[in-house]
N, C-alpha and C positions, 0 to 999 in steps of 0.2 A: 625566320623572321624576315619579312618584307624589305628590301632597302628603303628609301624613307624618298629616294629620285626617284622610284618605280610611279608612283603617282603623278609625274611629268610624262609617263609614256601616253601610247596610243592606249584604249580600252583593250585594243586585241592582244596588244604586248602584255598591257596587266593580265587578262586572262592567259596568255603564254605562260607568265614567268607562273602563276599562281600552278597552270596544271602539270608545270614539269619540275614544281617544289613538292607537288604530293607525291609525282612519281618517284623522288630521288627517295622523300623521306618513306614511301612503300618497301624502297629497295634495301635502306639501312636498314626494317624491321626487319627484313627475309633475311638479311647477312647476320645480323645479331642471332635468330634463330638458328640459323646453320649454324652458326656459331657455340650456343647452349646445345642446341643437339648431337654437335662434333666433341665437345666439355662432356656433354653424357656418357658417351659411346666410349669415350676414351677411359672414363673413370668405373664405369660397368664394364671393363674388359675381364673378362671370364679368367681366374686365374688358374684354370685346371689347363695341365699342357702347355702351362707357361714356367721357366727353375725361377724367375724371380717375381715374387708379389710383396706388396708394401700391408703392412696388418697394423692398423691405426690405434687397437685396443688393444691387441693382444688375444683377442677372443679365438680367432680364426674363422669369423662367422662375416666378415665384411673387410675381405684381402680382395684386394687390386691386383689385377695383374699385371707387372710394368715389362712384358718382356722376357724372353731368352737374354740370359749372359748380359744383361743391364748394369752397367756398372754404375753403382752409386756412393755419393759423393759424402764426407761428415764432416764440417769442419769445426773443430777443436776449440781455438782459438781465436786470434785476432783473424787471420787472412789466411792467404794461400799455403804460408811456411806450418800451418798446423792442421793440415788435412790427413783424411785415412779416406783411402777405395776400397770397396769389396763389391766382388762381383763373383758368379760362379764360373769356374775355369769350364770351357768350351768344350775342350778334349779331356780333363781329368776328371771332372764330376767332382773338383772340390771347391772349397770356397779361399780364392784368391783376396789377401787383403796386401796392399801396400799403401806408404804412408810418403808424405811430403819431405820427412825426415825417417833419422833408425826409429822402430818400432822395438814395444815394449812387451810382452805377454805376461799376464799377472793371472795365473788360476783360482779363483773366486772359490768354486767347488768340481765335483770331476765332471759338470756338464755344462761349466762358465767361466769362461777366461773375459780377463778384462784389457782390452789393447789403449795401449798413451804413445804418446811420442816421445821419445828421451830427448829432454832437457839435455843443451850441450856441455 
């Protein structure tokens, strides 16, 4: 949008400021694309060859892959005092959970446990 004093300049300054407002706003389109295209790439990241992928359904037909040993974050609660990390241990090949406080393990059935944080 034009300044509203632009109209007090020379004609050649209006034609200035007009053709280095297209260019700025050509450059924003390009940065925003790079930008959806980097948003693409990053969310199409192939999860084969990667221990940690995010599975949004549950299906296993549209997992993400967020990475090696990615540790991520769940919070429980109000804030920080009710958080749990898991991520897969580097050197063990297991899966590494700690929590903001003592954790809880509560076996659901023999292939699901349920983890809380103890209430003090």
């Amino acid at each position: 949008m034009p300044d509203p004093r632009e109209k007090n300049l020379p004609k050649w300054a209006q034609s200035e400021m007009a053709r280095l407002r297209r260019i700025a706003e050509q450059c924003e389109a390009r940065i925003a694309e790079a930008d959806a295209r980097a948003e693409r790439a990053r969310l199409d990241t192939n999860p084969k060859g990667v221990n940690t992928a995010l599975d949004p359904y549950g299906i296993r037909d549209d997992l993400v892959g967020l990475g090696d040993n990615v540790r991520i974050r769940f919070t429980l609660g109000d804030g920080w005092r009710d958080e749990i990390t898991a991520r897969v241990h580097p050197v063990g090949g297991y899966l590494e959970i700690s929590g903001s406080r003592a954790l809880v393990l509560h076996p659901q059935v023999s292939n699901v446990i349920n983890v809380h944080i103890r209430d003090n």
